[in-house]
C-alpha positions in Angstrom: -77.2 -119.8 39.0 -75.0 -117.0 36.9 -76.7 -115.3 34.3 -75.5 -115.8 30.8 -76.2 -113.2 28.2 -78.1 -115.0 25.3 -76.2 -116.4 22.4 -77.6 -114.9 18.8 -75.4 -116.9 16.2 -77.2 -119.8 14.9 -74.5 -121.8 13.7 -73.2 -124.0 16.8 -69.3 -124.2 17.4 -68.0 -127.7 18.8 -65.1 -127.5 20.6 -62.6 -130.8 21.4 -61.1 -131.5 24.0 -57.9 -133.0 24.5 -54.3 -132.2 26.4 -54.5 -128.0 25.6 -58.3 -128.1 27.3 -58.5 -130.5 29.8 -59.4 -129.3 33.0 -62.4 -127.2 34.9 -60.3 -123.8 34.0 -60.0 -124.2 30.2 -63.2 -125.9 29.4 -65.0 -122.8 31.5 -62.9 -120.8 29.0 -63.8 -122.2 25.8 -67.4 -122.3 27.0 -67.6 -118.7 27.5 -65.6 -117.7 24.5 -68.8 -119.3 22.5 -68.1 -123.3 22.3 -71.7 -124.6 22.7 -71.4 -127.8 22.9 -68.1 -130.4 23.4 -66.3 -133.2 21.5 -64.6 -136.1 23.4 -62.1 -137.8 21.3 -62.1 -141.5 21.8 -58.8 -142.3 20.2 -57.2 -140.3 22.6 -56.9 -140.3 26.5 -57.6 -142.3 29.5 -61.3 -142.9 30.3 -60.9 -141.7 33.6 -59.7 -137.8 32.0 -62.6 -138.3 29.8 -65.4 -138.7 32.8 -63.1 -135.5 34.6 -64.1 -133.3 31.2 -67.9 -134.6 31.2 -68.1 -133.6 35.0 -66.6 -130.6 34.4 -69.0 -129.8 31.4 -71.8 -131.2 33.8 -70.8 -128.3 36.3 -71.0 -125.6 34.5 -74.2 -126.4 32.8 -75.1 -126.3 36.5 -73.9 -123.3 36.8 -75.5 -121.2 34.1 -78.5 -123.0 33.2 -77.5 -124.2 30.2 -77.6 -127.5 28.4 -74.5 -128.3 27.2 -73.9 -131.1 24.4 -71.1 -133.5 24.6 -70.2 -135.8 21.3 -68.2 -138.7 22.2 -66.6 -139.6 18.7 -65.9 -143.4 18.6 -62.3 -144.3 16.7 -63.5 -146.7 14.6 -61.3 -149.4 12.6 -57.5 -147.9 12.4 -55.6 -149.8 9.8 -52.1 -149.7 10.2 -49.0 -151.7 8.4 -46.6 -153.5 10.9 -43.1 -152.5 11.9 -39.4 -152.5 10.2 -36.4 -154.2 11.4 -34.1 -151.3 11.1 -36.4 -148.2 11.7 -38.1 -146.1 8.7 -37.4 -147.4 5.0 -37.1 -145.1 1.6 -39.7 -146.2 -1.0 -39.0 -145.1 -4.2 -41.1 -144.1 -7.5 -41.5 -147.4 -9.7 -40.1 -149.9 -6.3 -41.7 -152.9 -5.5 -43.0 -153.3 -2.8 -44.9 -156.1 -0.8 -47.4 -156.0 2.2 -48.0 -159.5 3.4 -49.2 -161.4 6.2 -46.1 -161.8 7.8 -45.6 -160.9 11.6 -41.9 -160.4 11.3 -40.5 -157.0 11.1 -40.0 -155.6 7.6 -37.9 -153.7 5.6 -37.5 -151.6 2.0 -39.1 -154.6 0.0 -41.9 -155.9 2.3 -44.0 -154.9 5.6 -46.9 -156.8 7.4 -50.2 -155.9 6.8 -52.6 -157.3 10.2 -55.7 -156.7 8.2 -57.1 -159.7 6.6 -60.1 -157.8 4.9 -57.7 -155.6 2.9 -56.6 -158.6 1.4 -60.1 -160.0 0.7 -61.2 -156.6 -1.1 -58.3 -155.2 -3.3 -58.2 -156.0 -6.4 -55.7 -155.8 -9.5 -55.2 -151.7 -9.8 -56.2 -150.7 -6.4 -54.8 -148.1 -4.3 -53.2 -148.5 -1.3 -52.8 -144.7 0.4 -50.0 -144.8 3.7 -49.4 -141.9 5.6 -52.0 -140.1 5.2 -51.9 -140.2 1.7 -48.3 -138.9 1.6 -47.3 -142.5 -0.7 -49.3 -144.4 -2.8 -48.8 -147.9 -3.9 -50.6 -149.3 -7.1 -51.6 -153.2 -6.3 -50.3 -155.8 -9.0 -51.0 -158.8 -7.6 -53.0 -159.9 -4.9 -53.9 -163.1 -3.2 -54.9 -164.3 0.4 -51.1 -163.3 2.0 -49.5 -161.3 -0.3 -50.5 -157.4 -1.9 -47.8 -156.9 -4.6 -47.5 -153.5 -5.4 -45.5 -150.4 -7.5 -45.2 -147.6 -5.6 -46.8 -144.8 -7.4 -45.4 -141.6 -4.9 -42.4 -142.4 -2.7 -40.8 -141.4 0.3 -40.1 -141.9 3.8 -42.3 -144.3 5.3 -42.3 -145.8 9.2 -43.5 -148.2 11.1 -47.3 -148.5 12.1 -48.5 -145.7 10.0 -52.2 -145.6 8.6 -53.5 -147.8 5.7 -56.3 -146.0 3.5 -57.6 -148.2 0.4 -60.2 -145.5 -1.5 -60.8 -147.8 -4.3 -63.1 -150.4 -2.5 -65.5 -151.1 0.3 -64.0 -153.2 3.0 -66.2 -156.0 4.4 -65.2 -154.9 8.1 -67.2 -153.6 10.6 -67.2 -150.3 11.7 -66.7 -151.0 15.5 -64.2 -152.2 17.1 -64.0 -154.0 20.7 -62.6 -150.9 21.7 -65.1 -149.1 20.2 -67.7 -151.0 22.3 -66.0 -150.5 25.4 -66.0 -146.6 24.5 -69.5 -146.6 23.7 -70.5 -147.8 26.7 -68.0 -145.9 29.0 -69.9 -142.7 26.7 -73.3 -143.7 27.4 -73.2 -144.3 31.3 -70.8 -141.3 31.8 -74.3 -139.4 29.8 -72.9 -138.3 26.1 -75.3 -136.5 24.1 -74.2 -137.8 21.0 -72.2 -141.0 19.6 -69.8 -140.3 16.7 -69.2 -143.5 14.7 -66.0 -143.3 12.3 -65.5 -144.6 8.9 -69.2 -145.2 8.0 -68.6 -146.9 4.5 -72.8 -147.8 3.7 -76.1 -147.9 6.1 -75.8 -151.1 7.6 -72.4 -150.0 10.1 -75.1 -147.9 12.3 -77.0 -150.7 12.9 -74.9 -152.1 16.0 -73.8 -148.5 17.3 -77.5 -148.6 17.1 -78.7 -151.2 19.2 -75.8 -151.1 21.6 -76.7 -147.2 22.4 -80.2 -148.7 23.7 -81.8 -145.6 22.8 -79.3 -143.2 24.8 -78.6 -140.4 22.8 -77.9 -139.4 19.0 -76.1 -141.2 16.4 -73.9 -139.0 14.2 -72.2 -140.4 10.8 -68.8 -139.4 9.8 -69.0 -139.1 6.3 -64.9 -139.8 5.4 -64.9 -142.7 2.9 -66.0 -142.0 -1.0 -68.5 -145.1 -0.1 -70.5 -143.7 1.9 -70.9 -140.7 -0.6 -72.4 -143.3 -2.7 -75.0 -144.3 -0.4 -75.3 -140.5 1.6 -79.3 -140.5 1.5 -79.8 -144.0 3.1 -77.0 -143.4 5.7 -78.8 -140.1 6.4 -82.0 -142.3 7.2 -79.9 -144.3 9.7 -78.3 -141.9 11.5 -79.7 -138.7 13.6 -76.9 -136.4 12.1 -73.9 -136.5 10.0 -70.4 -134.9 9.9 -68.2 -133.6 6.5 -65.5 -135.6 8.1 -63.0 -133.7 5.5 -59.4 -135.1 7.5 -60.0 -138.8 5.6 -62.0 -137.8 2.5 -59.0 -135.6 1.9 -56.4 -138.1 1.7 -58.7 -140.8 -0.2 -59.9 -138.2 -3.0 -58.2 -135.2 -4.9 -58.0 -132.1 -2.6 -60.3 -130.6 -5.3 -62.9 -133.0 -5.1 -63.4 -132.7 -1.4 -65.2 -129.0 -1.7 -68.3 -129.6 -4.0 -68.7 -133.1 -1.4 -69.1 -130.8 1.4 -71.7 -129.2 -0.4 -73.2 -132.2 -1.6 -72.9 -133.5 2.0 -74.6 -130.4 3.3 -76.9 -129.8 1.3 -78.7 -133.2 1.5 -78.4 -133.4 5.2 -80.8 -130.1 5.2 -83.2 -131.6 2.9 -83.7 -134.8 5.1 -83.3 -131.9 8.4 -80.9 -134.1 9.9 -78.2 -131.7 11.8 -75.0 -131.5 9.6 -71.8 -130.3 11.1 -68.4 -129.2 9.3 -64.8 -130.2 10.5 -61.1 -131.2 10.2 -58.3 -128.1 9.9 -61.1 -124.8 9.9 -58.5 -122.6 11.4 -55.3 -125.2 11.2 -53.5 -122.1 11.6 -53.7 -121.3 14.9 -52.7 -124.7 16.4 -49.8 -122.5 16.7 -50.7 -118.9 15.7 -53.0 -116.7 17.3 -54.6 -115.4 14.3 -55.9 -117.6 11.3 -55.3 -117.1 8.3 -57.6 -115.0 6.0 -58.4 -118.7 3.5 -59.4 -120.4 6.8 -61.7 -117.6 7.8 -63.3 -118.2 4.0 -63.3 -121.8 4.6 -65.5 -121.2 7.6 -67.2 -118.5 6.7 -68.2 -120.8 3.4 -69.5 -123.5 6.0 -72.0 -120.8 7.7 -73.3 -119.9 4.3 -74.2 -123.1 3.3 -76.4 -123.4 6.3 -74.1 -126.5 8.4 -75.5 -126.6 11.9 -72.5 -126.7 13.4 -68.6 -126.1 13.1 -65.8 -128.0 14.6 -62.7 -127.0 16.0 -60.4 -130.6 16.0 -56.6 -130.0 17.0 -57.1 -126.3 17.3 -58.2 -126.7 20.8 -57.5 -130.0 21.5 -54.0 -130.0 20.9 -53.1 -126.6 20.0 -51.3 -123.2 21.8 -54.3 -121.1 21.4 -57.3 -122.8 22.1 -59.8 -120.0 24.1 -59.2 -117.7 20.8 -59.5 -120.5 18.3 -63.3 -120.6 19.8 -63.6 -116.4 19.7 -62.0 -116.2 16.2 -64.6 -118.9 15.1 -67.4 -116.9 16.5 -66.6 -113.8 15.8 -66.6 -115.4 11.7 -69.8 -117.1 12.2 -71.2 -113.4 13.2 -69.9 -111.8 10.9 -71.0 -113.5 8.3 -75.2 -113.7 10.0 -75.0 -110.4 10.2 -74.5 -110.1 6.5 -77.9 -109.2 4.8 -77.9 -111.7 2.1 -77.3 -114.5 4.2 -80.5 -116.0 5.0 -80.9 -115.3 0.9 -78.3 -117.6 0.9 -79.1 -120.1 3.5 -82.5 -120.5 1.1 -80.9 -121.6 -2.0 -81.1 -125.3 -0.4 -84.9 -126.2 -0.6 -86.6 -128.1 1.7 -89.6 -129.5 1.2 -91.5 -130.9 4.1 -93.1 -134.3 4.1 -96.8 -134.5 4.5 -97.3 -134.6 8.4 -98.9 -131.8 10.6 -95.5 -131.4 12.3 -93.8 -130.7 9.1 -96.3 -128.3 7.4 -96.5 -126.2 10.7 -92.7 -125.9 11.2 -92.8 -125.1 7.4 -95.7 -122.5 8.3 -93.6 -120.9 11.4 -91.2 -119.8 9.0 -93.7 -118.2 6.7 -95.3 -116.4 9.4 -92.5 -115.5 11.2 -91.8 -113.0 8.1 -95.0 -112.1 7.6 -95.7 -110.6 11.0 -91.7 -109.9 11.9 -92.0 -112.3 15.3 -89.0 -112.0 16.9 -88.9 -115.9 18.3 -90.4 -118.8 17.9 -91.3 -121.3 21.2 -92.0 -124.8 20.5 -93.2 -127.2 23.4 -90.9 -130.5 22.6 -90.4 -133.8 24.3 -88.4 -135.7 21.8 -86.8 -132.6 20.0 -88.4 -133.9 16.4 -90.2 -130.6 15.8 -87.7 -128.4 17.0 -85.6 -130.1 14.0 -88.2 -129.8 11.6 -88.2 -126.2 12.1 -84.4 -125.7 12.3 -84.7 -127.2 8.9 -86.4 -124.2 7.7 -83.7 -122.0 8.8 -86.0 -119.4 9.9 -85.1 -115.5 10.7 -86.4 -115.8 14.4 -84.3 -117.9 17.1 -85.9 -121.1 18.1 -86.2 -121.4 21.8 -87.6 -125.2 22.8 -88.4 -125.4 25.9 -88.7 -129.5 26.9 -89.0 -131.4 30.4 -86.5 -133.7 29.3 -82.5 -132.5 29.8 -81.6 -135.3 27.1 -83.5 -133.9 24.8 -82.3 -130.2 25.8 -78.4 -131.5 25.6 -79.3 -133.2 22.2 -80.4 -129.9 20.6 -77.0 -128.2 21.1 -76.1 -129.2 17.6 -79.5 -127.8 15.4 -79.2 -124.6 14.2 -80.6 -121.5 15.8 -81.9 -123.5 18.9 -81.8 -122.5 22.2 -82.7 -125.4 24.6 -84.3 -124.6 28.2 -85.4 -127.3 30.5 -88.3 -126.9 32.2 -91.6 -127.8 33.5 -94.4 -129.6 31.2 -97.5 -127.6 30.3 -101.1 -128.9 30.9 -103.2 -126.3 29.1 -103.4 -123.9 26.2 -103.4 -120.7 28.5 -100.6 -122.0 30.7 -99.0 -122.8 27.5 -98.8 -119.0 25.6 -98.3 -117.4 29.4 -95.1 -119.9 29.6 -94.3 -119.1 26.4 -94.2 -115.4 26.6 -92.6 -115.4 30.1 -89.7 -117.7 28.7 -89.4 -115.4 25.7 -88.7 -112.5 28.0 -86.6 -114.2 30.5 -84.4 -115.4 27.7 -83.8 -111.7 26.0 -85.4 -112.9 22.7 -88.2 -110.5 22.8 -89.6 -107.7 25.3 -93.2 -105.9 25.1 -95.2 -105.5 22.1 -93.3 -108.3 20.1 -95.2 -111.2 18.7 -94.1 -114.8 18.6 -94.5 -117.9 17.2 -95.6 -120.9 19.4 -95.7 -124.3 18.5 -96.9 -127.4 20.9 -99.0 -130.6 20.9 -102.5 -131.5 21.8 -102.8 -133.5 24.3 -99.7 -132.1 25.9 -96.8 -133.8 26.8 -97.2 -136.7 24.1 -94.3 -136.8 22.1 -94.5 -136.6 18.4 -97.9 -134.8 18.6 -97.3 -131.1 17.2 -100.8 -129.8 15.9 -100.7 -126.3 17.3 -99.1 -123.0 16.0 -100.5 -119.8 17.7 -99.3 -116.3 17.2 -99.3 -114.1 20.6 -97.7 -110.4 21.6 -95.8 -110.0 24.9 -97.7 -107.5 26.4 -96.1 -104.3 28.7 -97.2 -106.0 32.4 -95.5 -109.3 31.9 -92.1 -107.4 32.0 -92.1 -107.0 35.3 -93.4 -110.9 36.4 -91.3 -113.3 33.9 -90.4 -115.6 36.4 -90.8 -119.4 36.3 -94.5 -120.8 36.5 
């Protein structure tokens, strides 16, 4: 096993994977330039490269000794208009313009719409957003076959480009049979996490939910103004949530999309459910080595506001740069948790905890951990639950968990400040500070004299049963004999 120099930044980078880093070579890359954990885009690829990434992820956790997340994010309902008879049509400001239920291909007056549920929501003054939101139709008329429109914003429009309807909330599912046949490819090839897309109110996690079987986490993708609406229940559902900003950019003003990622974050850290950031962080450098200096804000914003994770999208899935997309977003993330007013900042957000033991001891770690300067905290975790708890806290010591369980290791590579180690359960309190303070050396987060913060359950090994905090100092023999026990 190769030694891996400990990773300091608390905010996790998630890297994608697609055409520019497929393959053992490139994903080794992006994992050593700082990517901590992996997304695997379901819209794209066969399932075959898919299972190739994961095994090539699965070998060089291997390899170092260290639990590496993968998020498989699920599609999710694509609505799409039909195709034109003579290739792409010109709509122009005041046209009208028709979307029926017509198979036939279509031209400048009329294209077919395969989406019966559109048809069923909109209503009289409804938008209808194509192309990404590059034209926008105003409905006039509706009825079971026919959307009458006026097109608000022109221009060129082809065949089988995207629907977006802001206005409403569709009565459609949020998986598809391909979704299902994704999810379950994801959970036997060992995901971490399940990315559902489109999540318009709580409800839509209930089948990603049940089909999962209790594999892994469910993450929301927060991209429709509906679930804004509804954010805290969704939260409840799901185990994290993402600031899917691609889709909540084309169905809202561009200016109404920062204080939602705010919003977004902010209540995700009150509930301590992991919150991660994404779509176009360093767009940029798809093709240009260097970002520019509004993307680096745009990140650099993200860390501030305490998200748990950032995501690269098309930057190294797709892009001509993908190793230094990763180092360009670490090197931000550093910078800016090296500032001295950033945990100031990351405090502005207040959490308060809810009246278990688990909750006011995480809240107590932090507390101490300032008082008496610990330089880590260890927490003794089966299911990862307190390990969130105190992430939630965003405290000024790393968290290093140490669990039996590699699921629950792999999960943990999206909370903030975490680092997961797998190994052996405890079965006593002295066997439990002597691992402690061995691990704490062994993973460079503190060396003799320091004190740190433990956290485990009595009886040990029962998940869910965190009533122990105990503050110990690595003493000056225990640097030479910090090997597993």
């Amino acid at each position: 096993m190769k030694k891996l120099a400990p990773r300091t930044r608390k905010v996790r980078i998630l890297a994608t994977l697609g055409p520019s880093s497929s393959g053992e070579d490139m994903i080794r890359r992006l994992f050593l330039a700082g990517a901590d954990a992996f997304r695997i885009n379901m819209s794209h690829g066969t399932h075959e490269g898919h299972a190739a990434n994961i095994e090539a992820i699965r070998a060089l956790e291997k390899e170092f000794g260290r639990p590496t997340t993968i998020l498989a994010d699920l599609q999710g309902p694509k609505l799409r208009i039909g195709t034109f008879a003579d290739g792409p049509v010109e709509l122009r400001e005041g046209d009208i313009f028709r979307l029926d239920r017509d198979q036939s291909p279509g031209d400048a007056r009329r294209v077919c719409l395969p989406h019966p549920e559109i048809f069923a929501a909109l209503n009289e003054g409804s938008r209808l957003l194509l192309d990404d939101g590059k034209l926008v139709l105003r409905v006039q008329a509706v009825d079971d076959n026919v959307i009458e429109t006026r097109v608000e914003i022109g221009g060129r429009l082809s065949e089988r480009k995207g629907v977006n309807v802001p206005d409403v909330v569709l009565p459609m599912a949020a998986m598809t049979d391909k979704d299902r046949r994704d999810l379950a490819f994801a959970i036997e090839a060992g995901a971490d996490w399940i990315a559902l897309s489109f999540v318009q109110r709580p409800d839509d996690l209930a089948e990603a939910r049940r089909l999962m079987g209790g594999h892994g986490g469910l993450l929301a993708k927060i991209e429709k103004p509906a679930a804004v609406t509804r954010l805290d229940e969704i939260l409840d559902m799901a185990d994290a949530v993402m600031v899917a900003r691609g889709d909540l950019g084309v169905e809202l003003p561009p200016q109404a999309v920062p204080p939602l990622q705010k919003q977004i974050v902010e209540t995700a850290r009150r509930l301590g459910k992991p919150v991660v950031v994404a779509t176009q962080m360093l767009e940029s450098m798809i093709k240009s080595p260097t970002p520019t200096r509004a993307e680096v804000s745009d990140v650099a914003t993200a860390v501030y506001d305490g998200a748990d994770a950032v995501m690269l999208s098309a930057e190294t899935a797709a892009g001509d740069w993908p190793e230094q997309a990763v180092a360009m977003m670490d090197s931000i993330a550093h910078s800016v948790e090296h500032d001295p007013g950033y945990l100031d900042r990351l405090h502005f957000t207040k959490t308060v905890p809810d009246p278990t033991t688990s909750d006011a001891l995480a809240e107590a770690s932090q507390s101490i951990t300032n008082t008496v300067s610990a330089k880590a905290i260890v927490c003794f975790t089966s299911s990862g639950s307190t390990v969130r708890r105190i992430a939630r806290e965003r405290p000024s010591a790393p968290i290093l968990a140490l669990t039996p369980r590699v699921s629950t290791a792999r999960r943990m590579g999206l909370f903030w400040g975490v680092q997961a180690v797998r190994t052996k359960d405890i079965g006593s309190f002295e066997e439990m500070i002597g691992k402690a303070r061995r691990m704490a050396l062994r993973h460079g987060m503190a060396t003799g004299g320091d004190k740190i913060i433990i956290l485990a359950g009595v009886p040990f090994g029962t998940p869910g049963s965190t009533n122990v905090l105990h503050v110990a100092t690595i003493r000056g023999d225990e640097l030479k004999m910090h090997g597993e026990g």
